[in-house]
C-alpha positions as CSV (number, residue, x, y, z in Angstrom):
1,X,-11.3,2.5,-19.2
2,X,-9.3,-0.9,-19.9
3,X,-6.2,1.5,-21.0
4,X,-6.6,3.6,-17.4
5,X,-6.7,0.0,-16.1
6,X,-3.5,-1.2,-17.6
7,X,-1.8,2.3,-16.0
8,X,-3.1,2.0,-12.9
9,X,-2.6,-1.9,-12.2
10,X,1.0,-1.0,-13.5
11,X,1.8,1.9,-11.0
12,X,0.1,0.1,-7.9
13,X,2.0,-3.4,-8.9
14,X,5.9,-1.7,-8.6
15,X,4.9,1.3,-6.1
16,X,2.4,-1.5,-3.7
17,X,-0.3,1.2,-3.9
18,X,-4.4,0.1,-4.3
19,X,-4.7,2.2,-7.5
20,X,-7.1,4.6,-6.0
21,X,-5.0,7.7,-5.8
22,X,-4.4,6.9,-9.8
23,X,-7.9,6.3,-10.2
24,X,-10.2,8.4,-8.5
25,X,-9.0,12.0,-9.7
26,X,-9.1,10.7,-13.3
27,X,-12.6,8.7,-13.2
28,X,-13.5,11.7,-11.8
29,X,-12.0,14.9,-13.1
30,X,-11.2,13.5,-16.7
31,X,-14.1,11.1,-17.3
32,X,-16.7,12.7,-15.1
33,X,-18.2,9.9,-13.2
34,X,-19.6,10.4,-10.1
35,X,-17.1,10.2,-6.6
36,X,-19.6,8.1,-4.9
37,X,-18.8,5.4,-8.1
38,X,-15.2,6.0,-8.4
39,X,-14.4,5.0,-5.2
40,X,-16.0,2.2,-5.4
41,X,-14.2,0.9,-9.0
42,X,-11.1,1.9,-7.2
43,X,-12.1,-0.8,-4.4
44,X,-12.4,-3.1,-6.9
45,X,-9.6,-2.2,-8.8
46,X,-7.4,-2.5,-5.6
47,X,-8.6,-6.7,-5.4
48,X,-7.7,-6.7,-9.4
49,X,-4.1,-5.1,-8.6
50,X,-3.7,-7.4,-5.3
51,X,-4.4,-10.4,-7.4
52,X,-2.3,-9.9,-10.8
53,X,0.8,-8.9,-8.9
54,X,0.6,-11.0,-5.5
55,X,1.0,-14.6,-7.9
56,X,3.9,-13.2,-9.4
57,X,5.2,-12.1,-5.8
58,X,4.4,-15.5,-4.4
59,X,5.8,-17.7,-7.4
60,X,9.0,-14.9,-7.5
61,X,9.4,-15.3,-3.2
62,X,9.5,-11.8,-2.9
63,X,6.6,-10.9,-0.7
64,X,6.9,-12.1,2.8
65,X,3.8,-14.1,3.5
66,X,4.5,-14.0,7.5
67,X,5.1,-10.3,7.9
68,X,1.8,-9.9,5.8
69,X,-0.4,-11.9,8.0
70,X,0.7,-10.7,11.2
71,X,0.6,-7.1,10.2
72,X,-2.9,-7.5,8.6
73,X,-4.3,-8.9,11.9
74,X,-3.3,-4.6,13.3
75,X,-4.8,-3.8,9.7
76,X,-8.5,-5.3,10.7
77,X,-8.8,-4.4,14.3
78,X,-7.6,-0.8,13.3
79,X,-10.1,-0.7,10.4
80,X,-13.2,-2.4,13.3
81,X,-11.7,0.5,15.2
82,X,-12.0,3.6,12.5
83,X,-15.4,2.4,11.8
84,X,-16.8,2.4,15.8
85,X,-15.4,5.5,16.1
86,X,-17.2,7.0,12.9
87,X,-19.2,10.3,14.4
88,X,-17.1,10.3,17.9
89,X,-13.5,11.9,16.3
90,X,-12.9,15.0,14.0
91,X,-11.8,13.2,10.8
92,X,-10.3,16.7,10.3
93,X,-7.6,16.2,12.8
94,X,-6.9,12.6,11.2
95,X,-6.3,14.2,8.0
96,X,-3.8,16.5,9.3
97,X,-1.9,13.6,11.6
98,X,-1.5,11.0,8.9
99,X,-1.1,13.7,6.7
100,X,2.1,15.2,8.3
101,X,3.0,11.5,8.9
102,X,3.4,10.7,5.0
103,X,5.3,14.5,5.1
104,X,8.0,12.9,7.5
105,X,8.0,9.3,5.5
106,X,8.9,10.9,2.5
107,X,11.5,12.5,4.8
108,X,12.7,9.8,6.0
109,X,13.1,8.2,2.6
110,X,15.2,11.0,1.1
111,X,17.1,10.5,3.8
112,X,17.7,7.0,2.9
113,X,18.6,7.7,-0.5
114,X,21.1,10.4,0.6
115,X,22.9,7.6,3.0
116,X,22.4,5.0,0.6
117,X,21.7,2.6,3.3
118,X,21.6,-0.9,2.8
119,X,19.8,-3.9,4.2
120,X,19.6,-4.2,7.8
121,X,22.0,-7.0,8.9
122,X,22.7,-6.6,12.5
123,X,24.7,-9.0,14.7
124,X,21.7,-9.8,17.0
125,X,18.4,-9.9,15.7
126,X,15.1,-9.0,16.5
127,X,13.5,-11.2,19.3
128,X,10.4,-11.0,18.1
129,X,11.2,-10.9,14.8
130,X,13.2,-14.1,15.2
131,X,10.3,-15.7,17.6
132,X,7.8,-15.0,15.0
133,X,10.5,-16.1,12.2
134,X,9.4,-12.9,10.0
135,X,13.2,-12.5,8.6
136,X,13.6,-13.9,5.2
137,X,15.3,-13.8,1.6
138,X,14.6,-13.0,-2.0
139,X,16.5,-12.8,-4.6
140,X,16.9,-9.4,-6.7
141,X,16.4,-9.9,-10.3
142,X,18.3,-6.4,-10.3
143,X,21.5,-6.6,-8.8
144,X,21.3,-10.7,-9.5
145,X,22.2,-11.7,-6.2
146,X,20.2,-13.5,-3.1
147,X,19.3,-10.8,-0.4
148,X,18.6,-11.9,3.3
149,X,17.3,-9.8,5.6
150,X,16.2,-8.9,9.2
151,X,13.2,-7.3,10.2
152,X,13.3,-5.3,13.1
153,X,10.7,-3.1,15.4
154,X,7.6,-5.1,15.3
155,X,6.0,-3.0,17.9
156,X,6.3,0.0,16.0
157,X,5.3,-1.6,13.0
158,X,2.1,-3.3,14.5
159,X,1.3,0.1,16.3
160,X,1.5,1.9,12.8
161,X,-0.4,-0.4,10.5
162,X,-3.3,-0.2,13.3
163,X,-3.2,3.3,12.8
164,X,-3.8,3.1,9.3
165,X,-6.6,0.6,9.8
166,X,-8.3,3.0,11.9
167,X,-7.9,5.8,8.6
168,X,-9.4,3.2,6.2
169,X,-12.4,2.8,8.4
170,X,-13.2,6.0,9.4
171,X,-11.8,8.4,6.6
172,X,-12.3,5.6,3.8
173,X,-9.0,5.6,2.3
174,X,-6.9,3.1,0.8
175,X,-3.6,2.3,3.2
176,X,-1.1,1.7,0.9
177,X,1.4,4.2,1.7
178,X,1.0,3.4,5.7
179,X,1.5,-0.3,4.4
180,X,4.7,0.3,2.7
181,X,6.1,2.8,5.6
182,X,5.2,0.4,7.8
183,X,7.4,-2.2,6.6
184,X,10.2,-0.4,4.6
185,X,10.2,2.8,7.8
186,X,9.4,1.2,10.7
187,X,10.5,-2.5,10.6
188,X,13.6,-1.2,8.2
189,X,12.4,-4.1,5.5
190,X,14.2,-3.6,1.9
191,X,11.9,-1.7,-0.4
192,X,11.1,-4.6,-2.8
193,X,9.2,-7.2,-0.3
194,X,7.7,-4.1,1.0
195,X,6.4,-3.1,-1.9
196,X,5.3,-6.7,-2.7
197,X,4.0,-7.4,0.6
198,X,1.7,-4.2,0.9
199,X,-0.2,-5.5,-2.5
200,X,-1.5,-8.8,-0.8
201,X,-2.2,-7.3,2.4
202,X,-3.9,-4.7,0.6
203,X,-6.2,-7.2,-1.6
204,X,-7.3,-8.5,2.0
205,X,-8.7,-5.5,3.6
206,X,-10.4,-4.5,0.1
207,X,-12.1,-7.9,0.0
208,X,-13.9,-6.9,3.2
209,X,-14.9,-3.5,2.6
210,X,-15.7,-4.7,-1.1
211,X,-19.3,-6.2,0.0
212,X,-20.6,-3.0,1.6
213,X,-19.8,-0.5,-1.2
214,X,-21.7,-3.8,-3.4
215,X,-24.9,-3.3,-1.2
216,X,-24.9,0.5,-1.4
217,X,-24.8,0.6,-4.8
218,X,-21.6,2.6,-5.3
219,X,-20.0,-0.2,-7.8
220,X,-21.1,0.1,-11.1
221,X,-20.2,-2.9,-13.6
222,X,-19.7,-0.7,-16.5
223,X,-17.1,1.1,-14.9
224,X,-15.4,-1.6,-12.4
225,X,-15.5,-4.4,-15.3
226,X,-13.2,-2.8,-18.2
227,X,-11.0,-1.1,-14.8
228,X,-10.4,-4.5,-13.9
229,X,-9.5,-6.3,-16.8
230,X,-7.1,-3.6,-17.7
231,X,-5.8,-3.6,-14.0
232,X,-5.1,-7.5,-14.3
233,X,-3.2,-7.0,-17.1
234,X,-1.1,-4.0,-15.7
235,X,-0.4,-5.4,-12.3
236,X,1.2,-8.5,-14.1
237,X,3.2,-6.9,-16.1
238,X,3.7,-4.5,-12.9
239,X,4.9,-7.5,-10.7
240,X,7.2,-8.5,-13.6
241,X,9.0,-5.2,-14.2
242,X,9.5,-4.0,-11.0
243,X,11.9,-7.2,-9.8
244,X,14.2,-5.7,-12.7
245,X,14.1,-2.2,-11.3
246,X,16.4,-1.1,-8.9
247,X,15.6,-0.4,-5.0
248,X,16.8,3.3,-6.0
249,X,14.8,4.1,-8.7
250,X,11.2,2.5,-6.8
251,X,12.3,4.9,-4.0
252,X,12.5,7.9,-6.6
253,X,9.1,7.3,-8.1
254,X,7.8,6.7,-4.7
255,X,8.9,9.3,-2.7
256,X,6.7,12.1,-4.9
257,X,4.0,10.1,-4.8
258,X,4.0,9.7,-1.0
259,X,4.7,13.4,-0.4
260,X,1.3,13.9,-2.7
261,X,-0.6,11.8,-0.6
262,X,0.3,13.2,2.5
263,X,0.2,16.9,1.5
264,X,-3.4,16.2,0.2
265,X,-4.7,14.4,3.3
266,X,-2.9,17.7,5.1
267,X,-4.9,20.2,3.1
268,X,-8.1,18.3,3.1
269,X,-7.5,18.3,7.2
270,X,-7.5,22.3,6.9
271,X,-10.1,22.8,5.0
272,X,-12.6,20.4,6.9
């Protein structure tokens, strides 16, 4: 368990993923324990990963605490949303939108790598972006140099993370990969303070649904303790050896994993 742990909070640290498309299929295929339980360690171990890599983040300046917080106010209502609408819309036809949505991100990114496109610099900025003062800086342990950049499309952005609120709360799945398209698709941020960002916002939204998977009884100690030391450990050594990765080669691992996702939700959409 700690050693799935380690894996797990490494992957979700560098990728800014909850852990749960790591987890689940191997609690559950590999280790047979129940779905209804791990789901709810891979709650857990999404707060675990959120907290050993977004102190590194924070201490590092990487993640970009202003874009997190607005964007997590379209997270929450979507997710109030998704969980009014529970038994009014055919998850089904969720599936196969946000499903075919992921398709095209992972599009788009391949795209990106093909163009090699750089960070977005333009002339004039963003109004809102600049009214909100969500453009910021890091500084790439990579290419060692200091990186300032714009953010643009906040509509677009806000419109899409509410979207993926409303998933969470009515299909019950982690939003990672909306969080990171978001940000990195959408409002054009590079890929590292995306990355970084999408684990802090996703600790935040776990934290609330947390509590009612702790009433129903689908967190088991045994299972969710040894995950999340092992996830602690992994998502600090995560936050620590992604800043000396490339921009390329997180878009490489991440673009398979996205397409997954989204051919999966796709499928599952189908099938319903």
């Amino acid at each position: 368990m700690i050693a799935i742990g380690v894996f797990a909070g490494l992957a979700g640290a560098v990728l800014g993923l909850g852990g749960g498309i790591i987890l689940t299929p191997i609690l559950t295929l590999l280790m047979g324990v129940d779905i209804k339980y791990a789901i709810g360690a891979s709650i857990i171990a999404v707060i675990a990963t959120s907290s050993g890599a977004t102190i590194a983040y924070l201490q590092d300046q990487i993640l970009n605490l202003r874009v997190a917080m607005f964007l997590e106010i379209a997270t929450t209502l979507g997710a109030l949303s998704g969980a009014l609408l529970t038994g009014v819309l055919d998850p089904k036809y969720l599936y196969i939108l946000f499903g075919l949505l992921l398709l095209f991100s992972a599009y788009n990114m391949i795209r990106k790598l093909r163009r090699n496109e750089g960070v977005l610099n333009r002339a004039h900025p963003d109004a809102l972006a600049s009214k909100f003062k969500l453009n910021s800086t890091y500084f790439d342990k990579a290419a060692m140099k200091q990186i300032d950049y714009q953010v643009e499309n906040i509509p677009g952005g806000f419109a899409m993370m509410y979207g993926a609120g409303i998933a969470s709360g009515l299909l019950g799945i982690g939003s990672g990969a909306f969080k990171v398209t978001a940000m990195d698709t959408i409002m054009k941020m590079p890929l590292k303070p995306s990355t970084s960002t999408s684990n802090l916002m996703m600790g935040v939204t776990a934290a609330a649904s947390a509590t009612v998977y702790f009433f129903n009884g689908s967190i088991k100690p045994q299972i969710a303790v040894p995950l999340a030391l092992g996830i602690l450990v992994g998502a600090t050594l995560g936050s620590r050896l992604m800043q000396h990765l490339s921009a390329r080669f997180i878009r490489l691992i991440f673009i398979p994993v996205l397409a997954y996702i989204g051919l999966e939700m796709f499928v599952k959409g189908i099938r319903l």
